[in-house]
C-alpha positions in Angstrom: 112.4 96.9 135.6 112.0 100.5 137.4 109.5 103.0 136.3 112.2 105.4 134.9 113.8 102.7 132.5 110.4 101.9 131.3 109.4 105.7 130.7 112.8 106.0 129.0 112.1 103.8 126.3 108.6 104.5 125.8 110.1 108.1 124.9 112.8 106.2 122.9 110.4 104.1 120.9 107.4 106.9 120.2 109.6 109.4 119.7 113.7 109.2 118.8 117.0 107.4 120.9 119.9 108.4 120.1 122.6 105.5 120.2 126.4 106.3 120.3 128.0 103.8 117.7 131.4 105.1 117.7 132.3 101.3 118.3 131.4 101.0 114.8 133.8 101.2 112.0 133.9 104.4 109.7 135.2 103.9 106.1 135.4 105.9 103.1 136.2 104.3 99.5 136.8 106.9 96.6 138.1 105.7 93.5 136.6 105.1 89.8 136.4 101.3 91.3 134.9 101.2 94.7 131.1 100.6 94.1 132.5 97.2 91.8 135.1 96.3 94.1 132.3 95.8 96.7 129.5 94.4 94.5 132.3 91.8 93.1 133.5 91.0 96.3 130.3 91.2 99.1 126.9 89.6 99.0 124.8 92.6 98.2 123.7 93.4 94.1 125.3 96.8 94.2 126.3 97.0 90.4 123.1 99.3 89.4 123.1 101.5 92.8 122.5 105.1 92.3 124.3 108.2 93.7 122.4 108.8 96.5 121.4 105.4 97.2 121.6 103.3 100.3 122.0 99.7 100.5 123.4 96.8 103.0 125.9 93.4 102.1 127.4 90.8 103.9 131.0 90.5 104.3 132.0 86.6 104.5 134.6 83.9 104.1 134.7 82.0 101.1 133.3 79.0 103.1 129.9 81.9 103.6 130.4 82.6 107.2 130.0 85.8 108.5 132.5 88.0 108.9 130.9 91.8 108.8 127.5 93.2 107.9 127.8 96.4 106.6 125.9 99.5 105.5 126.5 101.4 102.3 125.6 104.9 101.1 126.8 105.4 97.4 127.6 109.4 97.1 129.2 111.3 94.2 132.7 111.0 94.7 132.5 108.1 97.1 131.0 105.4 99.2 130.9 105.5 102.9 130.4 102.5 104.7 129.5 101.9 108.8 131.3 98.7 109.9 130.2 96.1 112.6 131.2 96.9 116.5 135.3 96.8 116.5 135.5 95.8 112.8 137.0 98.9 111.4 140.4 98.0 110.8 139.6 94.5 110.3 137.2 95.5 107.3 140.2 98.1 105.5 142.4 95.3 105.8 140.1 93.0 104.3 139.7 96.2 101.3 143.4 96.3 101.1 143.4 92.6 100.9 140.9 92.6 97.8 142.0 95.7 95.5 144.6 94.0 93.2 144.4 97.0 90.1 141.4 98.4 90.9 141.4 102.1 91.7 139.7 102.3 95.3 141.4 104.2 97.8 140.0 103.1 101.4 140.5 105.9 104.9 139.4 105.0 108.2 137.9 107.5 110.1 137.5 106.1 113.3 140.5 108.3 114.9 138.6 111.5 113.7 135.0 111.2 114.0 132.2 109.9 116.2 129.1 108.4 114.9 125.8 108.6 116.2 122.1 106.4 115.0 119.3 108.9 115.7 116.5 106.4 115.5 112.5 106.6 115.6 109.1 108.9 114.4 110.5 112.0 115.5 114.2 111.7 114.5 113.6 113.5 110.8 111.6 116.6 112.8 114.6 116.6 115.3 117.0 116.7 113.1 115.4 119.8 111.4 115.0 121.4 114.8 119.1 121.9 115.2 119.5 123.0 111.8 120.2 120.3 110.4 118.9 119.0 106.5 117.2 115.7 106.3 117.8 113.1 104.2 115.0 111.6 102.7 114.4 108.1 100.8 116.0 107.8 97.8 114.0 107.5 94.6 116.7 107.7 91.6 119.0 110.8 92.0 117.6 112.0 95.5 120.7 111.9 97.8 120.5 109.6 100.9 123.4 111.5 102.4 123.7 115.2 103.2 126.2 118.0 104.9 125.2 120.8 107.4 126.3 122.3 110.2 125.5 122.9 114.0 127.0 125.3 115.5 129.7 125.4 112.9 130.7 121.4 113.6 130.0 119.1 110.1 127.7 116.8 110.4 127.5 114.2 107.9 123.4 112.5 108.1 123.0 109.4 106.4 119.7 107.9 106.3 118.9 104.4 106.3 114.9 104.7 106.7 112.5 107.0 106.7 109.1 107.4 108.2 108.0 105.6 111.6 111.0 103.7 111.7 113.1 106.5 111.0 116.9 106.0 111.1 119.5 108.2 110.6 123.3 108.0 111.3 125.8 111.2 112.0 129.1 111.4 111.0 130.5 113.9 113.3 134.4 115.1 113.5 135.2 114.1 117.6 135.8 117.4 119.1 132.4 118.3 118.0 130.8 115.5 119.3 129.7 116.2 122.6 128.1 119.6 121.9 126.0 117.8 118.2 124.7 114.9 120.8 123.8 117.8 123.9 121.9 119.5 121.1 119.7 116.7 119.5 119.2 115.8 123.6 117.9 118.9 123.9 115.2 118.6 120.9 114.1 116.0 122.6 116.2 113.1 121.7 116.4 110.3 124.8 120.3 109.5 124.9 120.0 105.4 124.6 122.4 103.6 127.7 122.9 99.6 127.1 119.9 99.0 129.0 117.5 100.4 125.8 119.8 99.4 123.6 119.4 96.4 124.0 116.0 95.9 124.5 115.0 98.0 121.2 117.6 95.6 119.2 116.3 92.3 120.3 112.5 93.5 120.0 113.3 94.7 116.4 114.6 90.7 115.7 118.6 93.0 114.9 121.5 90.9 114.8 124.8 92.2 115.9 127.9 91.4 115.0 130.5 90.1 117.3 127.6 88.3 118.9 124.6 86.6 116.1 126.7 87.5 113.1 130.2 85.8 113.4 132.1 83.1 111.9 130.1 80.4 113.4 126.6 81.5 110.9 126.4 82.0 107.4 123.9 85.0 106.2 120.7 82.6 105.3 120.6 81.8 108.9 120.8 85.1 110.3 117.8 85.7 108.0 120.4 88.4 105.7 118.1 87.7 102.6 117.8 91.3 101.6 121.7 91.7 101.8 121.9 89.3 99.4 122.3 89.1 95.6 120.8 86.0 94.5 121.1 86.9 90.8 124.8 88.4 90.5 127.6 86.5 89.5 130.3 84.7 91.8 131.6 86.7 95.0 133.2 84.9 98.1 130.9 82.4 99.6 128.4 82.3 96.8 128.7 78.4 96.0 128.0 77.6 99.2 124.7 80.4 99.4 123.4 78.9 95.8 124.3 75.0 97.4 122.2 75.7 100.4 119.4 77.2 98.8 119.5 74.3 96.0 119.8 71.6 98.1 117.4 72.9 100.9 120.3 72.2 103.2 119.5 74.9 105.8 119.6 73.6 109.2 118.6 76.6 111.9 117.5 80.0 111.8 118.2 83.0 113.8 114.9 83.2 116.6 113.5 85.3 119.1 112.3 83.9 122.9 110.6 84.8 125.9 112.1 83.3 128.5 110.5 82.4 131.9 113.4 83.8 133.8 116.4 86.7 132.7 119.3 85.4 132.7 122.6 87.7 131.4 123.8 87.9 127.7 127.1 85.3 127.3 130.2 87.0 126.7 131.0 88.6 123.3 131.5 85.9 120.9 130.2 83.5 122.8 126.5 81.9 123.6 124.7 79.4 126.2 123.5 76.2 124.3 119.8 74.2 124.9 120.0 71.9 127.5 120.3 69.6 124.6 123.3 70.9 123.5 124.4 73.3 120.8 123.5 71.3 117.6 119.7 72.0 119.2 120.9 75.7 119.7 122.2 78.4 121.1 121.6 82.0 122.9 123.7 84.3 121.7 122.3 87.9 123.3 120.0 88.6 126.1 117.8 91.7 127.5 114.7 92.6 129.3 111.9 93.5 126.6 109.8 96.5 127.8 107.6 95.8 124.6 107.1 92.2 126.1 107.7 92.4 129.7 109.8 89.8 129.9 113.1 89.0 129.2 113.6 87.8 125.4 116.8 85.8 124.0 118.3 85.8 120.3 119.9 83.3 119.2 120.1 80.2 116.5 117.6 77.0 117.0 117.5 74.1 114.7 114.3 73.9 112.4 112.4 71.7 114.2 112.4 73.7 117.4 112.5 76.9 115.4 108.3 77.1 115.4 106.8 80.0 116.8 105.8 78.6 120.5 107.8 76.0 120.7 109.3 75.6 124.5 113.0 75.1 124.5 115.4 74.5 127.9 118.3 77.6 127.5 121.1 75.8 129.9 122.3 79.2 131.5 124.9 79.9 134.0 122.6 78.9 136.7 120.7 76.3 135.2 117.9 75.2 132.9 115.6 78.2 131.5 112.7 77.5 129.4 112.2 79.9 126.6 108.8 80.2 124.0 110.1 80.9 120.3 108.0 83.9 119.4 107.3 85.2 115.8 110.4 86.3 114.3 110.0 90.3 113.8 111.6 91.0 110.2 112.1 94.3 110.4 115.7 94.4 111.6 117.0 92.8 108.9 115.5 95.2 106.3 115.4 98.6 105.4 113.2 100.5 103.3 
């Protein structure tokens, strides 16, 4: 990789990347009903979640695949939820689908808005050099969510973590957009292509979905434990969570490997199997580590190969690649 990309994400990771995620589905639920509705109906225990408070669930089938992971801030007249990549519509549908007599009234807001992730150790001081109020971690009654202004646009920040894995997400109307991203650029903010994007979501062990989190895994294998509500009563999917767990019938895991070679992501819901096929396992995503400095693959392995340096053969597009399974970095899969 060239010395620019490399200095590019150092700056990302030691100081803030801005990611555009305006693939990513914005939904707003108001209505007396809408924090049950989604604690009745998704993985997460969200019965006893604060105004102000900030949590993650699992969207699945009632056979517990995956449909959408999603993240949730609970304000005072509403909740606003940030969808998977492209599942937007397919998630109000899905609310539409669920409210029977509840009182939840779901708007998409992905004609009207951009959203942006501001993410790392400097994004809280960056977001307070444009004028704009941060949202800190929420103890009971603090507000994850606030509203200010650049320039006169609205600006909607959401935190999802705070300190040196700050992460903060910007609900922006679209014609103000381009002048709220030029602005946090300017404080200092490295505007993340698909190059760092990538490599910053496979070294943080971050499932996306579309590629790891689809129909073909349930949330135990993508490692989704703390979007899940082990406790709360039934939801869709839930007999077969409490059968797997009971029965110790779990059969891969989501993993992380060097490989000897790069070889390119497969297409978007799709995945290159182990030489030994794809009961062994399969790649799902692909990128050059800079944090490793080699190329890493995600994807799901079966538990016996699932060890941390075990050497598996990827079968890519150009023929066998070994891979070493490294330590699986938790991190993605939880916020604090």
């Amino acid at each position: 990789m060239n010395d620019a990309a490399r200095a590019a994400w150092r700056r990302a990771v030691d100081q803030a990347a801005l990611f555009d995620r305006s693939d990513r589905g914005r939904l707003v639920l108001a209505g007396a009903d809408s924090l049950d509705l989604l604690h009745r109906t998704t993985t997460g225990d969200l019965a006893a979640l604060p105004i102000g408070g900030f949590a993650t669930s699992v969207i699945q089938t009632e056979t517990g695949r995956v449909l959408d992971w999603i993240l949730l801030w609970r304000r005072a007249a509403d909740l606003l939820v940030v969808t998977g990549p492209g599942r937007g519509a397919d998630d109000l549908a899905w609310v539409d689908r669920m409210v029977i007599m509840d009182d939840v009234t779901p708007q998409l807001l992905d004609d009207t808005t951009r959203l942006y992730e501001l993410a790392g150790p400097a994004a809280g001081a960056m977001l307070a050099a444009v004028g704009l109020p941060v949202a800190g971690a929420s103890d009971e009654g603090t507000p994850r969510t606030t509203e200010g202004q650049i320039d006169g646009i609205d600006v909607t920040v959401a935190c999802a973590r705070t300190g040196a894995r700050g992460e903060f997400w910007l609900l922006v109307p679209a014609a103000g957009a381009p002048e709220v991203a030029a602005r946090l650029e300017a404080a200092g903010a490295v505007p993340a292509g698909a190059e760092i994007d990538d490599a910053i979501r496979l070294e943080r062990g971050q499932p996306l979905v579309g590629r790891e989190l689809t129909t073909d895994a349930n949330p135990l294998e993508a490692r989704l434990e703390a979007s899940i509500g082990f406790q709360k009563g039934c939801y869709p999917g839930q007999e077969v969570i409490a059968r797997m767990i009971t029965y110790k019938s779990l059969k891969r895991r989501l993993s992380l490997l060097a490989l000897d070679q790069a070889i390119p992501s497969p297409p978007v819901g799709g995945s290159w199997p182990l030489v030994d096929g794809t009961a062994a396992g399969r790649i799902t995503s692909t990128a050059w580590s800079f944090l490793h400095g080699a190329p890493l693959a995600m994807g799901y392995l079966r538990n016996d190969l699932a060890a941390p340096g075990t050497v598996v053969q990827v079968k890519g597009p150009d023929g066998p690649v070994a891979g070493r399974v490294l330590d699986f970095p938790t991190e993605g899969t939880r916020w604090s």
